[in-house]
C-alpha positions in Angstrom: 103.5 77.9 77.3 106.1 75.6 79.2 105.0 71.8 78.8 104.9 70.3 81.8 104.2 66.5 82.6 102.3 65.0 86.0 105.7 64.4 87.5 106.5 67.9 86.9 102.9 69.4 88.3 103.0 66.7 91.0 106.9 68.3 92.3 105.6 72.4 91.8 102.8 71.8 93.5 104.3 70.2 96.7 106.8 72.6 96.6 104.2 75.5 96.4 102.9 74.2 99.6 106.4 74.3 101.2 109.2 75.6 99.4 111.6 74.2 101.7 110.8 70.4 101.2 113.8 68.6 99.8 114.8 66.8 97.0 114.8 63.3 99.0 111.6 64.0 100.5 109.8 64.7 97.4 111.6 62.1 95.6 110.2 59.9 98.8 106.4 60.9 98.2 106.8 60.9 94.5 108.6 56.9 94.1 111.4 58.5 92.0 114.7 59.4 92.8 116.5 62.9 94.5 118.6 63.2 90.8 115.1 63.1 88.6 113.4 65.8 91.7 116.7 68.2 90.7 116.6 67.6 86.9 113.4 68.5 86.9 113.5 71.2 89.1 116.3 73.0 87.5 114.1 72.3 83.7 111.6 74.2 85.3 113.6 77.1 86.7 115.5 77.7 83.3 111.6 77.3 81.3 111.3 80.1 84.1 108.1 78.4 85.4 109.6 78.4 88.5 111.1 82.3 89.8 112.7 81.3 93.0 111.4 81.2 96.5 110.4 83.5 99.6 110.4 83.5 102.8 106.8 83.7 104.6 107.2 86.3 107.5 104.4 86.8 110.3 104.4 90.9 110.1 101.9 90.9 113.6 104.8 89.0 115.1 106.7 91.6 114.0 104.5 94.5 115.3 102.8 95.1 112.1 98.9 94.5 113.1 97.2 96.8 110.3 97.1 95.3 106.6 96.0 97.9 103.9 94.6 97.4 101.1 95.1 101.0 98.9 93.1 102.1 96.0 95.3 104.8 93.8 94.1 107.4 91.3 96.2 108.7 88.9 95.7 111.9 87.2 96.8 109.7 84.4 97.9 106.8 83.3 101.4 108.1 82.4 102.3 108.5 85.8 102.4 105.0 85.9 106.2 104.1 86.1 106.9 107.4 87.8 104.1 106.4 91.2 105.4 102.7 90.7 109.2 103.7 90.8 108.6 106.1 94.2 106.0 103.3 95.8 108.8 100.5 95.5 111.4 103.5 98.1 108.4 103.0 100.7 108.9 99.5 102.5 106.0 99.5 104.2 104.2 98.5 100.4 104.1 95.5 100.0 102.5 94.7 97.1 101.6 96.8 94.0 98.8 96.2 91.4 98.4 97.7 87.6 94.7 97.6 87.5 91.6 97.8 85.8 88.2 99.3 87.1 88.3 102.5 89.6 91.5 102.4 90.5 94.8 102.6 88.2 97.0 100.8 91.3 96.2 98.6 94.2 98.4 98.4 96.5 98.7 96.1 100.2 100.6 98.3 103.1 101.3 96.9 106.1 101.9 99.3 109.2 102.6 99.2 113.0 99.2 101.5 114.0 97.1 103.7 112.3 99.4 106.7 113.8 101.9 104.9 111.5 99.2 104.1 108.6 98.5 107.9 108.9 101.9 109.0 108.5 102.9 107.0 105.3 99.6 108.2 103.8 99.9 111.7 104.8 103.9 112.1 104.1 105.1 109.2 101.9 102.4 108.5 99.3 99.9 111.0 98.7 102.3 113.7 98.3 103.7 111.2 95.2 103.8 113.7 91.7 100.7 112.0 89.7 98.9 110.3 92.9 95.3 112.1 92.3 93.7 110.5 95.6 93.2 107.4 97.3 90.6 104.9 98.5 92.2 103.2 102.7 90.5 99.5 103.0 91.7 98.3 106.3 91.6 94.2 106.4 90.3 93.1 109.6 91.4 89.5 108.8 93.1 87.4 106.6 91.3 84.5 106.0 93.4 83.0 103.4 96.9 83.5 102.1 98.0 80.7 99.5 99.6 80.1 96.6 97.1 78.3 93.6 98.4 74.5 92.9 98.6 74.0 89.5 96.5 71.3 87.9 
């Protein structure tokens, strides 16, 4: 496990509320200067505590209004890489989950309608080799959508 300091946990975690804060800035909030923010920064990214960073996109702005939450059986669990590998060709998943409990995947889908939620169900992903059935949640809301701090 990467040992981190305060400094270090104090930097991640403004950063995980907005990845595009810069060095001064941080350096600013933190009394230290923009060469210790980037040191430490870059110690982090090679301890590979920190991945990169994405870009947060309003889908509904987009004309994306249904989020899906999927529940997928496999016939079995050596379908696994072979579901995974097809799912990733379909860029209306957006998110894919090895799981425990009923369901061997759990995926998020995000569509225009439910004509188009219909038709990557129907075409795309339940006619997937090794995709036994699976369980539609539609998400009315989201009600929060964060990254954890780290403590």
């Amino acid at each position: 496990m990467p040992q981190l300091d305060d400094l270090d946990k104090k930097i991640l975690n403004i950063l995980i509320q907005n990845a595009k804060t810069s060095y001064a800035e941080i350096a600013s909030q933190l009394f230290v200067s923009s060469g210790t923010i980037h040191v430490r920064v870059k110690k982090m990214e090679k301890m590979g505590v920190i991945t990169g960073s994405k870009l947060s996109v309003n889908y509904e702005k987009l004309g994306f209004d249904v989020y899906v939450f999927l529940g997928i059986y496999l016939e079995r669990s050596a379908y696994y890489d072979e579901v995974i590998a097809q799912l990733k060709e379909i860029p209306e998943v957006i998110s894919a989950h090895y799981t425990t409990g009923a369901y061997s995947i759990f995926a998020q889908i995000i569509c225009r309608d439910t004509s188009h939620l219909r038709e990557i169900l129907h075409d795309r992903i339940q006619v997937i080799k090794g995709i036994q059935r699976t369980e539609t949640f539609i998400s009315l809301e989201k009600s929060i959508d964060r990254v954890g701090l780290v403590d």
